[in-house]
PDB file with SEQRES, HELIX, SHEET and CRYST1 records, atoms N, CA, C and O in Angstrom:
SEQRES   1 A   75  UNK UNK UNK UNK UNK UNK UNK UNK UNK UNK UNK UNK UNK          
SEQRES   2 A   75  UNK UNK UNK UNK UNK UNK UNK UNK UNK UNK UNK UNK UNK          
SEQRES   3 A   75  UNK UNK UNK UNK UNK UNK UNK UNK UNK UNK UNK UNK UNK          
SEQRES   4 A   75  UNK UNK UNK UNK UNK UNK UNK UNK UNK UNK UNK UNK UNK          
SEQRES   5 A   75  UNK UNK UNK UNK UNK UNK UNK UNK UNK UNK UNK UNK UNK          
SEQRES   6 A   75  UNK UNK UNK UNK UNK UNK UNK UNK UNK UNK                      
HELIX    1 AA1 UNK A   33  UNK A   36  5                                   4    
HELIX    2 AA2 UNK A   37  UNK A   40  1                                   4    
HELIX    3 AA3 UNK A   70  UNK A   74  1                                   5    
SHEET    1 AA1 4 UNK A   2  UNK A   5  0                                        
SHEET    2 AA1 4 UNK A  11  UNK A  17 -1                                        
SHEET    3 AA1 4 UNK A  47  UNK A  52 -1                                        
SHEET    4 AA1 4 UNK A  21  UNK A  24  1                                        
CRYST1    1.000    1.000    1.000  90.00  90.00  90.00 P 1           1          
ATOM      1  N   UNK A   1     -19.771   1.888   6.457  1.00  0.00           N  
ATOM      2  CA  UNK A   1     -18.487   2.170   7.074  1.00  0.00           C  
ATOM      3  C   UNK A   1     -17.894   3.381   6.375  1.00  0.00           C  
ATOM      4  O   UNK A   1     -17.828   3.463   5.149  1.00  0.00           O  
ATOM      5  N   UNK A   2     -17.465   4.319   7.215  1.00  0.00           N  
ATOM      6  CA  UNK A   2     -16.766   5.455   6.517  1.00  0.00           C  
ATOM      7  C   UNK A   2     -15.578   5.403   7.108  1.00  0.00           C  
ATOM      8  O   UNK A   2     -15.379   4.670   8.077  1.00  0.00           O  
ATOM      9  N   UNK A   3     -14.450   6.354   6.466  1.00  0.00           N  
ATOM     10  CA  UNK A   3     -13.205   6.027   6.359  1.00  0.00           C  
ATOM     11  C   UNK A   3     -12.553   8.070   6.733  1.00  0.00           C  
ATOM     12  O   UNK A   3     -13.202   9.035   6.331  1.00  0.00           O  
ATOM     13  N   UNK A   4     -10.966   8.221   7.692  1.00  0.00           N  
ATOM     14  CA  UNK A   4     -10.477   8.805   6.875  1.00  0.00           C  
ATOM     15  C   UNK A   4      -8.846   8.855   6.943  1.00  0.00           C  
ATOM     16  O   UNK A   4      -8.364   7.870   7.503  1.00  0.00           O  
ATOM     17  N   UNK A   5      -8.068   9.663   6.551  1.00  0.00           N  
ATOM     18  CA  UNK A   5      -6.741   9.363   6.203  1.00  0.00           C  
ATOM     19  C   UNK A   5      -6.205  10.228   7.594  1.00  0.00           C  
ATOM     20  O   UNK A   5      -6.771  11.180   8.131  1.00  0.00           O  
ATOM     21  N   UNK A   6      -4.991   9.600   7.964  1.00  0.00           N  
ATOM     22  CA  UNK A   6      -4.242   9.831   8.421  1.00  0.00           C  
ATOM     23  C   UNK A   6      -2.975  11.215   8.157  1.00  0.00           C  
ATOM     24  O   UNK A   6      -3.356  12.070   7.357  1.00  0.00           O  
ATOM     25  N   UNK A   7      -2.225  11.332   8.488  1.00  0.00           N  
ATOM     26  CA  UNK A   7      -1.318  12.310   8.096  1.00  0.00           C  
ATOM     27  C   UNK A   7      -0.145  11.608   7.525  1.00  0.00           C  
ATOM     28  O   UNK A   7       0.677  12.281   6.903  1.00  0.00           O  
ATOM     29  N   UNK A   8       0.012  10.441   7.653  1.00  0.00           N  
ATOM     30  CA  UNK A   8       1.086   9.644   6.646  1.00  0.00           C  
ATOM     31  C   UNK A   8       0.413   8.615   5.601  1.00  0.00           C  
ATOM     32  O   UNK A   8       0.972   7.584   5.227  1.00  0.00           O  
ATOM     33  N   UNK A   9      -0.825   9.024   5.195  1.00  0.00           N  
ATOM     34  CA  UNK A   9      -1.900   8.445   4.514  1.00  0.00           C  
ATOM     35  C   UNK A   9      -2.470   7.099   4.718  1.00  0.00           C  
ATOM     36  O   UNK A   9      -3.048   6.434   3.858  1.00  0.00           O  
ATOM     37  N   UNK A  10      -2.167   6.644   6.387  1.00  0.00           N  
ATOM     38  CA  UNK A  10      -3.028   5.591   6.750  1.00  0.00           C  
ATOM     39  C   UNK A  10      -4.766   5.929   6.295  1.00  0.00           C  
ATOM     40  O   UNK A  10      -5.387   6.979   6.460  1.00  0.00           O  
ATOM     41  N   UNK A  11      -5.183   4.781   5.752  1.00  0.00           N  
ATOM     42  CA  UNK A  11      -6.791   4.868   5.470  1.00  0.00           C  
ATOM     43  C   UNK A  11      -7.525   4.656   7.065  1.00  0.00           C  
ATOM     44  O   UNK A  11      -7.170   3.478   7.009  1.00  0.00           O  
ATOM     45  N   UNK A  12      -8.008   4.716   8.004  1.00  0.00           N  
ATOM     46  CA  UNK A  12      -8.850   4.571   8.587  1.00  0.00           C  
ATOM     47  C   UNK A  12     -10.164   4.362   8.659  1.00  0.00           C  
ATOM     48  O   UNK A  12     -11.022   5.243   8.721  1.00  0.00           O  
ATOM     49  N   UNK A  13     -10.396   2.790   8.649  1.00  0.00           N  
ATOM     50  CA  UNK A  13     -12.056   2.452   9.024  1.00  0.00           C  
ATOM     51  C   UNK A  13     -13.180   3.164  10.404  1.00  0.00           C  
ATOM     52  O   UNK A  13     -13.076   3.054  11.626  1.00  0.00           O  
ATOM     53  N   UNK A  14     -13.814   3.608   9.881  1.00  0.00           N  
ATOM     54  CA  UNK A  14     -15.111   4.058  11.110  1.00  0.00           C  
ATOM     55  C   UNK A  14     -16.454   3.976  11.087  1.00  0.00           C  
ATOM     56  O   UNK A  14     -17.169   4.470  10.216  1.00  0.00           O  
ATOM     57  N   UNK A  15     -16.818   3.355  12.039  1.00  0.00           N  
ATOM     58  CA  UNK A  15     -18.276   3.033  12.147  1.00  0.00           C  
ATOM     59  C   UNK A  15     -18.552   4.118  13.129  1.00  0.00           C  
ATOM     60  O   UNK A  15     -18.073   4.326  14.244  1.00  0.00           O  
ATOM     61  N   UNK A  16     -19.870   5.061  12.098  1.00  0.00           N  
ATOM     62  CA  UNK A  16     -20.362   5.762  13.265  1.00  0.00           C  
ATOM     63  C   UNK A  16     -21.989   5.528  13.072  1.00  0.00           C  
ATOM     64  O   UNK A  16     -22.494   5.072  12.045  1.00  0.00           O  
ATOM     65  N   UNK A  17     -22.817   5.989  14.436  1.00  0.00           N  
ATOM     66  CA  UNK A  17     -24.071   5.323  14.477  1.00  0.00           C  
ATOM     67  C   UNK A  17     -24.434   6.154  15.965  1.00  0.00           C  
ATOM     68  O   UNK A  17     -23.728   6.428  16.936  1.00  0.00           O  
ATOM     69  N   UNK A  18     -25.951   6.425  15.631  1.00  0.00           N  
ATOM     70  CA  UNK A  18     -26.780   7.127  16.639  1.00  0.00           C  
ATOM     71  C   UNK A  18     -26.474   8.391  16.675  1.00  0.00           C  
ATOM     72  O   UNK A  18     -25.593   8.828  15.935  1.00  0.00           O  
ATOM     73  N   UNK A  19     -27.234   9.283  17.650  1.00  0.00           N  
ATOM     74  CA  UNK A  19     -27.544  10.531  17.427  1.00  0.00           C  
ATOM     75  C   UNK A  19     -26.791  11.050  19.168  1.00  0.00           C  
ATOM     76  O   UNK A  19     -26.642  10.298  20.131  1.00  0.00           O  
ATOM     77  N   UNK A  20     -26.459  12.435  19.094  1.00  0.00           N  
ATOM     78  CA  UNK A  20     -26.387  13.390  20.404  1.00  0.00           C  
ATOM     79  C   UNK A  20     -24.755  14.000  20.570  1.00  0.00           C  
ATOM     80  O   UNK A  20     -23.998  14.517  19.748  1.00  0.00           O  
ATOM     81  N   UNK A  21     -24.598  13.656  22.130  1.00  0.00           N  
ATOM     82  CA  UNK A  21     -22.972  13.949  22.190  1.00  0.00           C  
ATOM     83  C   UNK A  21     -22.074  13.137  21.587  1.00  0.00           C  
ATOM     84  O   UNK A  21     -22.286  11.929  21.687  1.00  0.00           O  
ATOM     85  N   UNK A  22     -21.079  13.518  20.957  1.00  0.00           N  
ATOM     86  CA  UNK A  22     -20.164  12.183  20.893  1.00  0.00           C  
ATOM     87  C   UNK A  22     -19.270  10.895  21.777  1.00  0.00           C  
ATOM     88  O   UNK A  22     -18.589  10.900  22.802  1.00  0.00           O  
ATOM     89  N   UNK A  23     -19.498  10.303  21.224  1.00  0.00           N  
ATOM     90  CA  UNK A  23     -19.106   9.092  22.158  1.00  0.00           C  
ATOM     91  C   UNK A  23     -17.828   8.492  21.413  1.00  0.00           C  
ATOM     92  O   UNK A  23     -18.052   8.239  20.230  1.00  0.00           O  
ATOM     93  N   UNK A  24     -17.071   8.328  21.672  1.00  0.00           N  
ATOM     94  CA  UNK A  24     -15.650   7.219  21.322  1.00  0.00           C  
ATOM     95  C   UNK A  24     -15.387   5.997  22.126  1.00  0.00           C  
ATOM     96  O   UNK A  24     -15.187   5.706  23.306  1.00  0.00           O  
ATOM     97  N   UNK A  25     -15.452   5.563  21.271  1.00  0.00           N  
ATOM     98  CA  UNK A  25     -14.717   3.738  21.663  1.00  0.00           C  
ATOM     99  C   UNK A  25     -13.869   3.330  20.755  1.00  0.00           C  
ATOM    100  O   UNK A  25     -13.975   3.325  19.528  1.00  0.00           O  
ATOM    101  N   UNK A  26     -12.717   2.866  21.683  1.00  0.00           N  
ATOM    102  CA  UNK A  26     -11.553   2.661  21.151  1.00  0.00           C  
ATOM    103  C   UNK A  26     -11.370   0.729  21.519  1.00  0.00           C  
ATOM    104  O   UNK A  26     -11.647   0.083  22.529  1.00  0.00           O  
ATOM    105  N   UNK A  27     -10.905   0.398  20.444  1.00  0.00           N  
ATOM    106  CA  UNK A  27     -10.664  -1.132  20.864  1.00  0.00           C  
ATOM    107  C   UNK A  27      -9.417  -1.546  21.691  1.00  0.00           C  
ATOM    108  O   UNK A  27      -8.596  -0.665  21.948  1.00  0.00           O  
ATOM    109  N   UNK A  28      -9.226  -2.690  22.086  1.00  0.00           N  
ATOM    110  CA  UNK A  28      -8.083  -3.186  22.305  1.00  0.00           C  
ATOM    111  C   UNK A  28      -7.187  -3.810  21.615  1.00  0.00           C  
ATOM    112  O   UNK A  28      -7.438  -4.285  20.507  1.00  0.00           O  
ATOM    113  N   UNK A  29      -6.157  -3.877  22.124  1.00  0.00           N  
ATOM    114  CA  UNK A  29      -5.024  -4.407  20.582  1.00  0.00           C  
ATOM    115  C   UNK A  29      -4.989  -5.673  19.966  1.00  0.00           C  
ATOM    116  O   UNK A  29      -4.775  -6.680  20.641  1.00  0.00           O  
ATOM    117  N   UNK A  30      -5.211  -5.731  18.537  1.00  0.00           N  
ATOM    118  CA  UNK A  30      -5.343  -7.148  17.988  1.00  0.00           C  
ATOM    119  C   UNK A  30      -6.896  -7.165  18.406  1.00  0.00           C  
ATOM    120  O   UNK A  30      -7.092  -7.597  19.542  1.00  0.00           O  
ATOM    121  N   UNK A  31      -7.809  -6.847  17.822  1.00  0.00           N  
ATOM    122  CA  UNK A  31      -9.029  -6.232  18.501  1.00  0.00           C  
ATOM    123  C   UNK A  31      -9.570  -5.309  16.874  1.00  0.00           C  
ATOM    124  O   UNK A  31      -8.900  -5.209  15.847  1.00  0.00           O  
ATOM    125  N   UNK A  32     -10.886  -4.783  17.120  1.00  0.00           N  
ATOM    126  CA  UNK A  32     -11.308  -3.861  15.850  1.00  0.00           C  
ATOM    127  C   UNK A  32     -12.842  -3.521  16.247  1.00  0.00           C  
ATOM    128  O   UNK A  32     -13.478  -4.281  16.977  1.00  0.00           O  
ATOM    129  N   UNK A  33     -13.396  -2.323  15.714  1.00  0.00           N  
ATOM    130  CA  UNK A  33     -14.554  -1.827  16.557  1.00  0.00           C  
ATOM    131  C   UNK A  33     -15.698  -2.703  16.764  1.00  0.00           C  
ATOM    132  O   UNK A  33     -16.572  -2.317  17.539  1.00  0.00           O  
ATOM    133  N   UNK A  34     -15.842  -4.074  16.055  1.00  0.00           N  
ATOM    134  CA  UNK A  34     -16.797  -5.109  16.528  1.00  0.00           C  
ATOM    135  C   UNK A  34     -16.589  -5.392  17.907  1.00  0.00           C  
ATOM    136  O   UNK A  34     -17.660  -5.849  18.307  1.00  0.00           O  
ATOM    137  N   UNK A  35     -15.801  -5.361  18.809  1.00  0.00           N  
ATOM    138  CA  UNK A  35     -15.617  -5.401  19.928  1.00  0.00           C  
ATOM    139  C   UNK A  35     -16.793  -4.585  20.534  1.00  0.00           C  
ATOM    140  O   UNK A  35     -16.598  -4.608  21.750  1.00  0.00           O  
ATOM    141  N   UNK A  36     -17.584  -4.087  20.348  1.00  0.00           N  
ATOM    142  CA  UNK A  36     -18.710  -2.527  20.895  1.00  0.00           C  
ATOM    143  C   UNK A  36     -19.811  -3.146  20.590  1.00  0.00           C  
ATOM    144  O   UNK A  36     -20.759  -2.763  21.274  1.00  0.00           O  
ATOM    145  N   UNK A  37     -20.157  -4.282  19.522  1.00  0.00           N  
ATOM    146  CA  UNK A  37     -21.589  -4.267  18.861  1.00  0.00           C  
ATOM    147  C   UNK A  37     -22.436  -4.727  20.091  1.00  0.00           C  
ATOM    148  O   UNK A  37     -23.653  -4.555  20.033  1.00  0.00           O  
ATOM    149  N   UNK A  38     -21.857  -5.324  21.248  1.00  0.00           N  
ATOM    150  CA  UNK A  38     -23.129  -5.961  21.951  1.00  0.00           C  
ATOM    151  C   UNK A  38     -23.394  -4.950  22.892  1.00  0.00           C  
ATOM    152  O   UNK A  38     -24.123  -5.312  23.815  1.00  0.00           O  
ATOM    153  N   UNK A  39     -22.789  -3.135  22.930  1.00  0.00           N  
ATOM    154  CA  UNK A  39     -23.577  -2.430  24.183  1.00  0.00           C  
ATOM    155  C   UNK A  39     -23.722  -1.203  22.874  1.00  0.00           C  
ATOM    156  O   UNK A  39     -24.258  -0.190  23.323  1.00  0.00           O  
ATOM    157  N   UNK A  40     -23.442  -1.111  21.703  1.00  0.00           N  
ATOM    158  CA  UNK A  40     -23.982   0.226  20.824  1.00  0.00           C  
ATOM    159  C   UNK A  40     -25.515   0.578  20.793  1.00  0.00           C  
ATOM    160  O   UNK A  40     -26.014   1.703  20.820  1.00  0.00           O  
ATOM    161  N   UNK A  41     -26.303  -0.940  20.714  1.00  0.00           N  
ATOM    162  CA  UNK A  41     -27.419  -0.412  19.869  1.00  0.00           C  
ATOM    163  C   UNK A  41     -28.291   0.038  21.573  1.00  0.00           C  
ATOM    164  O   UNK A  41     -29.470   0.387  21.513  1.00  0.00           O  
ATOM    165  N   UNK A  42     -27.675  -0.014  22.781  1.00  0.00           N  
ATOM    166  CA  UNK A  42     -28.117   0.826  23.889  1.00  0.00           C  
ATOM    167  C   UNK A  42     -27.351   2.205  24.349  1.00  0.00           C  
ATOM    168  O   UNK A  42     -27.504   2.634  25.493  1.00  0.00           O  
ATOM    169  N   UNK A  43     -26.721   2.712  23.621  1.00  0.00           N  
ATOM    170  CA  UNK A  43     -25.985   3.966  23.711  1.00  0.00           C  
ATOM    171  C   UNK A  43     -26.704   4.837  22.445  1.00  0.00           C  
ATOM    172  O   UNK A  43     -27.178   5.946  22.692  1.00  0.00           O  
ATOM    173  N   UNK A  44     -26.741   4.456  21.518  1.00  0.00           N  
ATOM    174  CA  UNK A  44     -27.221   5.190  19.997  1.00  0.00           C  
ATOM    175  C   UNK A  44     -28.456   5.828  20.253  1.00  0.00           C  
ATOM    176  O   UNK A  44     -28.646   6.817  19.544  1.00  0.00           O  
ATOM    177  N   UNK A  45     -29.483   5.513  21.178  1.00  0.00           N  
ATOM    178  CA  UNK A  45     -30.394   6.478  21.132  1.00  0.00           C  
ATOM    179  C   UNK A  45     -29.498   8.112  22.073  1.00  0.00           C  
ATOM    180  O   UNK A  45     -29.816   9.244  21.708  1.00  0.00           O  
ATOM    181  N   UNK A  46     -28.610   7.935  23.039  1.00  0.00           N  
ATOM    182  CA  UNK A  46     -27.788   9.119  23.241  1.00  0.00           C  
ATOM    183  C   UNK A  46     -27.221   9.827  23.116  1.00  0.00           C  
ATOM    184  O   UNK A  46     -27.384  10.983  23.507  1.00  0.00           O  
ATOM    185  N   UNK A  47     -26.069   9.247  22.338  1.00  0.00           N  
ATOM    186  CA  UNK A  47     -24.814   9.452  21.643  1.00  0.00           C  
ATOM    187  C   UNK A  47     -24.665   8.976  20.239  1.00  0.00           C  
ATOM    188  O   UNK A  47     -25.062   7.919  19.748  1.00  0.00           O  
ATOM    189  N   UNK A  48     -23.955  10.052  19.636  1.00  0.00           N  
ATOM    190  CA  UNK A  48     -23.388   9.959  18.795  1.00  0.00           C  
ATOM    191  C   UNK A  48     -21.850   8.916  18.679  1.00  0.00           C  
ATOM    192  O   UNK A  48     -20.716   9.247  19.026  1.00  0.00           O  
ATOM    193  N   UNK A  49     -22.182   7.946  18.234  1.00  0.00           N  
ATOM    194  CA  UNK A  49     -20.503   7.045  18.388  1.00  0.00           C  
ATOM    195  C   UNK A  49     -20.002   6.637  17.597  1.00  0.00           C  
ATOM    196  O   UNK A  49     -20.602   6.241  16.597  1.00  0.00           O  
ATOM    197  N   UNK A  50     -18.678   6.572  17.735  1.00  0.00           N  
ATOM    198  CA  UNK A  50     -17.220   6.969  16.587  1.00  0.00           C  
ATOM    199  C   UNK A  50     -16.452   5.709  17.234  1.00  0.00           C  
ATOM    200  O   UNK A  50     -15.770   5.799  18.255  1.00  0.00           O  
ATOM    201  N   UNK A  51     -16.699   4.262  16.344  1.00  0.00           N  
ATOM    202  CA  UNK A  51     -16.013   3.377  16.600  1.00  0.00           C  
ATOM    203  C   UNK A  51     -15.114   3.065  15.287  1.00  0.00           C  
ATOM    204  O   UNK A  51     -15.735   3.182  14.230  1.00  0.00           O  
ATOM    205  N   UNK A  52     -13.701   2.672  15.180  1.00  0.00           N  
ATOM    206  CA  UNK A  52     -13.035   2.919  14.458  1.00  0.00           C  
ATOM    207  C   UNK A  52     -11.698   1.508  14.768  1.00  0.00           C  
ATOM    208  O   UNK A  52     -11.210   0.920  15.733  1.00  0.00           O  
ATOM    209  N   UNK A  53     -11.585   1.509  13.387  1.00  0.00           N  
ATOM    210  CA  UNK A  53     -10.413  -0.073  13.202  1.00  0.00           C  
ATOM    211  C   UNK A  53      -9.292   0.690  13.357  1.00  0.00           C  
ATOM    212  O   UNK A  53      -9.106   1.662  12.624  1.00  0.00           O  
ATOM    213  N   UNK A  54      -8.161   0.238  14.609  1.00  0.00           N  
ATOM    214  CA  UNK A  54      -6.839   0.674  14.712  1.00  0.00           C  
ATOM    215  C   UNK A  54      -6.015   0.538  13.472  1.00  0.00           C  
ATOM    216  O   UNK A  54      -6.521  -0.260  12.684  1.00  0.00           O  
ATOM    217  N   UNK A  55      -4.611   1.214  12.958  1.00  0.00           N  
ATOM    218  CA  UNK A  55      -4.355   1.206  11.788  1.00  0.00           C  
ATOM    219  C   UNK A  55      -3.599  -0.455  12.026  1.00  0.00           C  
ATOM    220  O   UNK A  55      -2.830  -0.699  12.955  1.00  0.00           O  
ATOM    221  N   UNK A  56      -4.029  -1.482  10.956  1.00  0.00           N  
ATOM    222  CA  UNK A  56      -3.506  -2.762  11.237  1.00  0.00           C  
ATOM    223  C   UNK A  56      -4.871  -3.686  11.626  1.00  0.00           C  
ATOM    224  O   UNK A  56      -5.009  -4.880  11.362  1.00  0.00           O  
ATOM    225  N   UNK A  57      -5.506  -3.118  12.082  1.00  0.00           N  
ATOM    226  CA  UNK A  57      -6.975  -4.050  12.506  1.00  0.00           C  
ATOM    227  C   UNK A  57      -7.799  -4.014  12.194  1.00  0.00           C  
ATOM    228  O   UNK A  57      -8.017  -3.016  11.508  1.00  0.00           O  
ATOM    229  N   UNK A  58      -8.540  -4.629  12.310  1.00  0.00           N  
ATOM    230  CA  UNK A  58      -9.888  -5.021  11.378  1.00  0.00           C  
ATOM    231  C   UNK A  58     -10.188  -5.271  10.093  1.00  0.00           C  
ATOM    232  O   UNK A  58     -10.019  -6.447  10.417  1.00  0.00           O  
ATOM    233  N   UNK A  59     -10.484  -5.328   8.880  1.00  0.00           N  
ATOM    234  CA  UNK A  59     -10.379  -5.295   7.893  1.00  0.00           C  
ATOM    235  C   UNK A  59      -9.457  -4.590   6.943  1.00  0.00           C  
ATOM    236  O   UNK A  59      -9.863  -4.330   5.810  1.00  0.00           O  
ATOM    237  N   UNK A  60      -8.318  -4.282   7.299  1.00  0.00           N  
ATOM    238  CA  UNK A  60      -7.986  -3.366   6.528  1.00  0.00           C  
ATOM    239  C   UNK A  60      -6.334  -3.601   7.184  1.00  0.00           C  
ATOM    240  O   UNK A  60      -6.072  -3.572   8.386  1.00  0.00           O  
ATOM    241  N   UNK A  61      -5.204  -3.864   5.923  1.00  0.00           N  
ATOM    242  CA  UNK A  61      -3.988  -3.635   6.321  1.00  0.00           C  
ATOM    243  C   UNK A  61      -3.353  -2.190   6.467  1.00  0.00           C  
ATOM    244  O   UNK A  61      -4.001  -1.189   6.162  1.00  0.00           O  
ATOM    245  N   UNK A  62      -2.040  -2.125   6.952  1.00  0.00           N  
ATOM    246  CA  UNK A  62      -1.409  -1.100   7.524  1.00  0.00           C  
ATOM    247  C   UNK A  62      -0.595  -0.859   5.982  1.00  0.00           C  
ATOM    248  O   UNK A  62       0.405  -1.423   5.537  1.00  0.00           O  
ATOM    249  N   UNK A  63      -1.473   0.229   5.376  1.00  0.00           N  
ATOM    250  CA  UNK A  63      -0.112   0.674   4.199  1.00  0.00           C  
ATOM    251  C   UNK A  63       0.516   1.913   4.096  1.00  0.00           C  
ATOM    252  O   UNK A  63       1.126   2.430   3.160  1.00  0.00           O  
ATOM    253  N   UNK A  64       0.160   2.447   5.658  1.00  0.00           N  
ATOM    254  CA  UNK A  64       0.932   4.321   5.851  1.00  0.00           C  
ATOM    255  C   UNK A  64       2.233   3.797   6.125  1.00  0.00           C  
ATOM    256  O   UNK A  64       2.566   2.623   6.289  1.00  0.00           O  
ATOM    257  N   UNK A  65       3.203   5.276   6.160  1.00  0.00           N  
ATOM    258  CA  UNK A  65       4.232   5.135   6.192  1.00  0.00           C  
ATOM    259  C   UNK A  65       4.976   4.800   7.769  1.00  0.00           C  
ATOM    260  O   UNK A  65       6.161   4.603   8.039  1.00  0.00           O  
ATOM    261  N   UNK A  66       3.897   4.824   8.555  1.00  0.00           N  
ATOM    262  CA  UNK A  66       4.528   4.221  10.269  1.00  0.00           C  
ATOM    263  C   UNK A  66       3.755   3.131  10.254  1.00  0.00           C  
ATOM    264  O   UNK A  66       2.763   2.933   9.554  1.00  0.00           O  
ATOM    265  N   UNK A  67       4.312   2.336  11.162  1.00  0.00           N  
ATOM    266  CA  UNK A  67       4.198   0.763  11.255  1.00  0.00           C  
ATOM    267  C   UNK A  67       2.642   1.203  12.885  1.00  0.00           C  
ATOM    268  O   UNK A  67       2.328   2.197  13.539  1.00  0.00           O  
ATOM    269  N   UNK A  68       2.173  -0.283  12.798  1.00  0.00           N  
ATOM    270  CA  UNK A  68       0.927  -0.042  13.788  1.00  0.00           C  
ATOM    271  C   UNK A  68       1.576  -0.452  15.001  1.00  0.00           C  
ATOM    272  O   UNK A  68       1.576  -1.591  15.470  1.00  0.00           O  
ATOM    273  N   UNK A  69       2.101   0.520  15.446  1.00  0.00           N  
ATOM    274  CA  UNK A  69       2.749   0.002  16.975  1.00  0.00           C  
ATOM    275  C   UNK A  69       1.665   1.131  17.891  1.00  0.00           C  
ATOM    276  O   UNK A  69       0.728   1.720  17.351  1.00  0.00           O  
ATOM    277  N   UNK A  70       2.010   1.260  19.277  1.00  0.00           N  
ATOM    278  CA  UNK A  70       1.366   1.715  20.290  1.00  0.00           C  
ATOM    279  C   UNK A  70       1.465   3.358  20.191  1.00  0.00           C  
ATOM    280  O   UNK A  70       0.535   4.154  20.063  1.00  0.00           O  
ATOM    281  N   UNK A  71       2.754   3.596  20.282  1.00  0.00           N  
ATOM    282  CA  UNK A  71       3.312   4.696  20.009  1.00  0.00           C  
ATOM    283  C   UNK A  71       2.124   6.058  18.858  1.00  0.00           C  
ATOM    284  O   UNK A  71       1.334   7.000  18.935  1.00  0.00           O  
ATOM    285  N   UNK A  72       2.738   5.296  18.077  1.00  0.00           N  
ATOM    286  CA  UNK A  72       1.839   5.651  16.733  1.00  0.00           C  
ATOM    287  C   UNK A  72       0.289   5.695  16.600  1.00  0.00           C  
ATOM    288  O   UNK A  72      -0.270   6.697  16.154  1.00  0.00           O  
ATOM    289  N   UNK A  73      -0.211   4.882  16.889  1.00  0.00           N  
ATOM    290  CA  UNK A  73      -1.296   4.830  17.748  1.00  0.00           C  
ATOM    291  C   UNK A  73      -2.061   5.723  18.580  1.00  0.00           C  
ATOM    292  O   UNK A  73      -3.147   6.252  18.345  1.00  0.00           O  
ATOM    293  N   UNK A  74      -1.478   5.785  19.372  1.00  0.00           N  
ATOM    294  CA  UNK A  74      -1.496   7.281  20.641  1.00  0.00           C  
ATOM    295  C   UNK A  74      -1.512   8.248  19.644  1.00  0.00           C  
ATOM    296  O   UNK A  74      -2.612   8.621  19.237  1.00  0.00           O  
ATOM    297  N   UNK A  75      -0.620   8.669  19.229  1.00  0.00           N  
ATOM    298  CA  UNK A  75      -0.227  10.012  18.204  1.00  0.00           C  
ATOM    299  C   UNK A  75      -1.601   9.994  17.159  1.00  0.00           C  
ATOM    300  O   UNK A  75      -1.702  10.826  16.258  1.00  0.00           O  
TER     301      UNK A  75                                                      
END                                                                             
């Protein structure tokens, strides 16, 4: 798992895996990039993919200076 910071120094979790264009998957809320594991390992021979824990989800608490709302999120 690699990680990177935010601009209000949220840490960000990311799983990336496989080779080509990039691919993004984004989870749903209350949710975290395990949500993807049962269609990745048929995309990875294509794409390159950038699955990633929202700030607040998945393993990892929210200790930047904005709270994990939607808003923020988006941004």
């Amino acid at each position: 798992m690699q990680h990177f910071v935010t601009d209000d120094g949220e840490t960000i979790h990311i799983a990336v895996s496989g080779s080509g264009p990039s691919l993004i998957l984004l989870h749903e809320w209350a949710s975290n990039h395990r949500v993807w594991n049962p269609i990745v390992k048929d995309l990875e021979s294509q794409f390159t993919i950038y699955r990633w824990d929202a700030r607040g989800h998945g393993n990892h608490a929210a200790t930047g200076a904005d709270q994990p709302t939607l808003a923020r999120m988006a941004k």
